[in-house]
N, C-alpha and C positions, 0 to 999 in steps of 0.2 A: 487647237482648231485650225488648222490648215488648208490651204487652197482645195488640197485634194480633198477634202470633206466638204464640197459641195455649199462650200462658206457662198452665202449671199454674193452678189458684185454689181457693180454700175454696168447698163447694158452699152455704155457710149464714155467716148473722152467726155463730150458736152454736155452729157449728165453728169459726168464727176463736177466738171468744173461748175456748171450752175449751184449744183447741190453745195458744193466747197464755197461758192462765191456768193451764195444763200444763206451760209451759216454764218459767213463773215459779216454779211449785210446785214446788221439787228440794229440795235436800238443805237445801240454805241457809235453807230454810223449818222445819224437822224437828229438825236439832241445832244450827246457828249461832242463828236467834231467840232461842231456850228459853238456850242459853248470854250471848248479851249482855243478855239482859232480865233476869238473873240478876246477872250483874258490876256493871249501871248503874243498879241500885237498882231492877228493878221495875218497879211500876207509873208510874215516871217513865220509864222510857225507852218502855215502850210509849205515854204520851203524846207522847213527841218522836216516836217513828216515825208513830204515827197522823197528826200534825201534818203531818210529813211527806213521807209514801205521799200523801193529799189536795193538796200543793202544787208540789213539787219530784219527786218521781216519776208524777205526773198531768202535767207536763208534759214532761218528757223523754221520758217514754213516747209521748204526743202528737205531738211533734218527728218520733221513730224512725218510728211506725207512717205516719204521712204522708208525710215525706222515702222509704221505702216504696212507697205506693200512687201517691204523683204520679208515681213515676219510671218504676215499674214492672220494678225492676233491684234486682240481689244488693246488697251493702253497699258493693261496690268500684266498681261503677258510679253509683249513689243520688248521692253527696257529691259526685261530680265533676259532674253534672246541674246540684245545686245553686248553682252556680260551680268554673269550670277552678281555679284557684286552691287552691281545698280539695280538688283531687283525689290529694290525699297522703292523705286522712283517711281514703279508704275501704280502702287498704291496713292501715294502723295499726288502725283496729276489724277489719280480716279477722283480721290476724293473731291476735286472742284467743281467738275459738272453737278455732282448731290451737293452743294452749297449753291453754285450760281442757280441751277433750274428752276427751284422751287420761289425764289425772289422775282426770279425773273418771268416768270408766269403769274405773278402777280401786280407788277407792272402791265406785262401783257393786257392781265383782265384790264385795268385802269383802260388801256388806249382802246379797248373794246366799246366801252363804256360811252367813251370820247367820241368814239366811231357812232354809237347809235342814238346819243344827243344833238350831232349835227346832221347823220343820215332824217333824222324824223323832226328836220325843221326847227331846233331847238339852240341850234349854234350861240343865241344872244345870250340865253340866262346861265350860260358856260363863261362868261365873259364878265366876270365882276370884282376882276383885281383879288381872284384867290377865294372867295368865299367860297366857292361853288365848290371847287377841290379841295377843302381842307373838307369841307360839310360832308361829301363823298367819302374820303378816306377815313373821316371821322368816325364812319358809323360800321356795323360789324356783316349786315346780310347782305348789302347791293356789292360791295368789295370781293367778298367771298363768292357768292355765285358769279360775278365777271370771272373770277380765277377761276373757277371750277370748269368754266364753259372755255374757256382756253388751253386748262393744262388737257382737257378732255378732246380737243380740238387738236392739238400737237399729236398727242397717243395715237389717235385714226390713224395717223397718217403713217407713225414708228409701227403701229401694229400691220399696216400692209405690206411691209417690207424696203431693202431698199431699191431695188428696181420698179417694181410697181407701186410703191409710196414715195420715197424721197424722192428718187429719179422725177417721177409723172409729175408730181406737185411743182417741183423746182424748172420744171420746164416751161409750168404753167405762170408762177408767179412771178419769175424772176424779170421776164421779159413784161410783164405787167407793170412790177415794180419803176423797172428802167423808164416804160413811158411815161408813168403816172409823174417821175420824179423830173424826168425832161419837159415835159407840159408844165405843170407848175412853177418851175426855174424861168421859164422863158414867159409864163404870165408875170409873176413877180420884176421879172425885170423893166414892165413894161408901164409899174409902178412911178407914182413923179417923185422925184429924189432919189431913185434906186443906185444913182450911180454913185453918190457920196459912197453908200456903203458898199456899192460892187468896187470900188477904188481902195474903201479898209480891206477888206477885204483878199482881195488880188495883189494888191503892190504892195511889197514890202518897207515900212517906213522905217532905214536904217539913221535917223537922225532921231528920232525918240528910245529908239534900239541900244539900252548900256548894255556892254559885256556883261556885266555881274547877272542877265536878265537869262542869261545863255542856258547854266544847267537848268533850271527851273524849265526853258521854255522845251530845253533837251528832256526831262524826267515827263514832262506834260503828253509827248510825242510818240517818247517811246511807248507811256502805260495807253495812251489811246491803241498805240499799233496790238496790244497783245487785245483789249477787248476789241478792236474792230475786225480784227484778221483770226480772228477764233486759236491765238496762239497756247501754248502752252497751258491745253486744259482739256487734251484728248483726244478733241475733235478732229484734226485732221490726222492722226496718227487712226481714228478708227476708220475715218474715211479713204484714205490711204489703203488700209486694209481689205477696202473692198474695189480696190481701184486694179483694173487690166493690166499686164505684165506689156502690152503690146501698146500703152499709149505713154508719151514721152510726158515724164513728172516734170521735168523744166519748164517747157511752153506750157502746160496746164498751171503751173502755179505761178507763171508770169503773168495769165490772161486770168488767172484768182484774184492776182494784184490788181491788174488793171480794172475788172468790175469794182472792185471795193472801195479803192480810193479813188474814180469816177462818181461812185454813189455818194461819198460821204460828199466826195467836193459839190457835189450839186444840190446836198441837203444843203449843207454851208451857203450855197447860193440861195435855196427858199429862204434860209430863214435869217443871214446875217444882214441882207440887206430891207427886210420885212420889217424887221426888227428895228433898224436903226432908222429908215424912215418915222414908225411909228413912234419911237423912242427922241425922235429928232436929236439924231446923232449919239446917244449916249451908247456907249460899248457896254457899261455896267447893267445896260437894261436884260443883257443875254446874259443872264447869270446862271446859275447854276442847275443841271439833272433836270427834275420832274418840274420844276417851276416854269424854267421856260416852253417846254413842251404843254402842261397843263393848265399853265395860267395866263404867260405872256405872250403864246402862241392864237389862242382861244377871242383877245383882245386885241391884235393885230387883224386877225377873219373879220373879226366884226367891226371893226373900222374900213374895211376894203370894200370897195363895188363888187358886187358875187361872193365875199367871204365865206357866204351859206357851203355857197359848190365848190368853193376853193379850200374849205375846213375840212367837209365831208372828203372831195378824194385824199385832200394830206392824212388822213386818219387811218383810209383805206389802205396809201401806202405806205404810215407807221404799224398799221397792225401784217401788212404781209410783211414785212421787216422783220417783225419780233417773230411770225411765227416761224420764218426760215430759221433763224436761230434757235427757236425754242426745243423745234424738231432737232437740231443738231445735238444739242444738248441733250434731250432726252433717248434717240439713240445711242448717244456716248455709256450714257448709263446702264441703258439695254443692252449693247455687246457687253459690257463689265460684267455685269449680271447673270446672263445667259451662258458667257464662255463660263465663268468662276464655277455657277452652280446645273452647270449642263441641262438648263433651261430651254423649253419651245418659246420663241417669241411672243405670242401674245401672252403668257404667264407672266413672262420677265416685264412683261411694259407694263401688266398690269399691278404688279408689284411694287414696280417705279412709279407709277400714278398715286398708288395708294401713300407713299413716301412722301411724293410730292402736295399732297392733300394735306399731309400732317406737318410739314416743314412749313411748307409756305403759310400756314395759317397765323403763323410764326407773326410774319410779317405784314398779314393784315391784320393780326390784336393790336401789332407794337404803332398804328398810327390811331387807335382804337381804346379799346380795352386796357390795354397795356401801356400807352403811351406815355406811362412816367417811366417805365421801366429804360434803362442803359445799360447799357456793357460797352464798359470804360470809358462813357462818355456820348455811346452812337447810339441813335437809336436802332434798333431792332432787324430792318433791314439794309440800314446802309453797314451795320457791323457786318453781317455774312457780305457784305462788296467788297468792306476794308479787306478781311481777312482772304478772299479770293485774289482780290486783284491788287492789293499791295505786297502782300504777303505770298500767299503760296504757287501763284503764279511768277514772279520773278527769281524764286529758290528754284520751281518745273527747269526755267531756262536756264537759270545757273547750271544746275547740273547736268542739265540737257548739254550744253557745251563742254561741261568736262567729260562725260562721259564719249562727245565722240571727237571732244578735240584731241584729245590726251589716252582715251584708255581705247574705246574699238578704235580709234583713227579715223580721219575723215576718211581714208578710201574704200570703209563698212559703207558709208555713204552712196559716196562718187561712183563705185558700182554698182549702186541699183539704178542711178538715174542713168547710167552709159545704157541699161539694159533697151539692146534694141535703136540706140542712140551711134551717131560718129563722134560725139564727141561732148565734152558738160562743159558749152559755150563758159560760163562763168566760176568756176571751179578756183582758180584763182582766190576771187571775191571772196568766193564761197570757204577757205580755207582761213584767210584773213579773219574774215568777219566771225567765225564757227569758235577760232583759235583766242584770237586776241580784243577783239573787238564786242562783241557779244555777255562776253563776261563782265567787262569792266560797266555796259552800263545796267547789267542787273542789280548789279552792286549802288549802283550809284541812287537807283527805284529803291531798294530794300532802304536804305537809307533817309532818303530824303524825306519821309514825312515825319523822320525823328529828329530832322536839324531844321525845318522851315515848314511852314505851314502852305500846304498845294494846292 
């Protein structure tokens, strides 16, 4: 499926880039940041991620959105372009969007849920140290129809295409997002004790700081950069795909970065220093995934003056978060789909819904119905995360590096971004980081949750 076939495309660079910098902005951005910049000390681990998002997700991101636009094909057809050889690899990154989607739409439904317990005045009996959310996930019909009205919610949008659906939306929300998340930052900071935690924070405390603290805080950084930056799992290699020959992929994925990790830093700012006042100073209070979004978040609103209106818009802009991603995700599967079995769009999405219906339900039995149920230990939905984002997303980038360190060559690359371009300001970097750098820390992810607990 090729350009000349009348392939879909973004009507604008600033639709690609919202859309791209929509897909990044999800959940991973909202409660994972704010939780590992909390466990890894801080203002140090936001200098390792800033480090980086600038070196090692500036380029992979580069790689994806090119490998993309040169081919002008979904993720299954992209890699086998690039060499017959690696045409293993675009099945292996296809497969993660159908694992991540369907979990993640059901999270989704959760922060829907969230959304219309404090939209309808109801923010306090959300606020009970957990009961409220185990009671909720506990049971099998209110969980399930939240997911259904969300993954049906994303579909709309993949079914109007990507000019008139992702484009329009992401223009809509994105810039919504960005206020909703600047208001809140700057209410909370206005918080008495805000500063204790705007000080963890922001400043890096290299006296508590041992070396030994390094990879861990390094493995924490990196796995947040692929779930927060939509790396190695499709997305922007499909998005890419649809992206204009005539707008420059460097600056677009420079200004990718800079939405992303502006957003996450300013979730980090709602919620580290919300957190630690109400927690009076404790780092452990921001503990881990759904808890603090669902539980510890819920109890901080309801201790604040306005928390009602302060719950309700954070809800609003937790849920447009999830569904810029969700969408991402669920067109990733749509192009897979459609190019493989020479599908019209609205068949293919509908196909991907019905999938997603039956996967995800997966994951609302297993906090439910199924809740003794394990595999190898996880329950039911954090198993499909392990195996996405420990596992088959750090092999995507492994060989996403060998394949264009070593076999097409960075300069398959380096000419697509020249296209139209003087020159590929960081090429350099980009060569470094593609070759020798990039590799060694997939390896070091693949690794690490088999030698130390993360």
């Amino acid at each position: 499926m090729s350009h000349s076939n009348k392939k879909d495309s973004f009507g604008s660079r600033m639709g690609f880039i919202l859309a791209a910098a929509g897909s990044a902005v999800g959940l991973g951005n909202i409660w994972r940041f704010p939780y590992l910049a909390a466990k890894y000390g801080g203002g140090i681990f936001l200098l390792v991620y800033l480090i980086l998002a600038c070196t090692f997700g500036f380029a992979l991101m580069i790689t994806e959105v090119s490998l993309g636009r040169k081919t002008g094909k979904s993720v299954i057809g992209a890699y086998k372009d690039a060499d017959r050889r690696f045409g293993f690899l675009g099945p292996v990154a296809a497969v993660v969007p159908f694992i991540i989607t369907p979990y993640y739409c059901v999270i989704g439904g959760w922060v829907l849920k969230y959304l219309t317990v404090f939209v309808t005045g109801n923010g306090s009996t959300a606020a009970d140290k957990g009961e409220y959310f185990t009671g909720f996930i506990g049971t099998v019909g209110s969980p399930m129809i939240f997911f259904i009205i969300f993954a049906i919610l994303t579909a709309l949008v993949v079914i109007l295409g990507v000019q008139k659906g992702i484009e329009n939306i992401s223009k809509i929300l994105m810039p919504l997002l960005i206020l909703l998340i600047i208001g809140i930052a700057i209410y909370t900071m206005t918080l008495p004790d805000a500063g204790a935690g705007f000080k963890y924070y922001f400043i890096p405390d290299f006296e508590t700081f041992s070396f030994s603290d390094l990879p861990k805080t390094l493995a924490g950084a990196v796995g947040q950069l692929f779930y927060s930056m939509s790396i190695a799992m499709g997305i922007m290699v499909t998005y890419g795909s649809y992206m204009r020959k005539e707008d420059s992929i460097e600056k677009s994925v420079r200004n990718i970065e800079i939405f992303d990790t502006a957003i996450a830093i300013l979730a980090g700012l709602i919620i580290v220093p919300s957190v630690f006042v109400f927690s009076g100073g404790d780092p452990a209070a921001l503990n881990k995934g759904p808890s603090l979004m669902f539980i510890t978040l819920p109890n901080v609103f309801n201790s604040m003056q306005g928390g009602q209106i302060i719950g309700s818009l954070f809800f609003v802009l937790v849920a447009l978060a999830a569904l810029t991603s969700s969408i991402s995700l669920l067109e990733t599967m749509v192009s897979i789909i459609s190019e493989k079995f020479k599908l019209k769009r609205v068949v293919a999405t509908i196909i991907c819904l019905v999938f997603l219906f039956v996967m995800g339900s997966f994951s609302v039995f297993g906090y439910s119905i199924w809740e003794d149920v394990t595999i190898f230990g996880y329950q039911i939905l954090d198993f499909f995360d392990f195996i996405s984002n420990n596992m088959l997303m750090p092999i995507v980038a492994f060989l996403t590096c060998i394949l264009i360190g070593y076999v097409a060559k960075t300069k398959y690359i380096a000419d697509e971004v020249l296209i139209g371009e003087t020159n590929f300001k960081a090429e350099k970097l980009y060569n470094v980081m593609i070759k020798y750098v990039c590799p060694v820390f997939m390896i070091i992810i693949l690794i690490t949750p088999f030698i130390a607990d993360i």
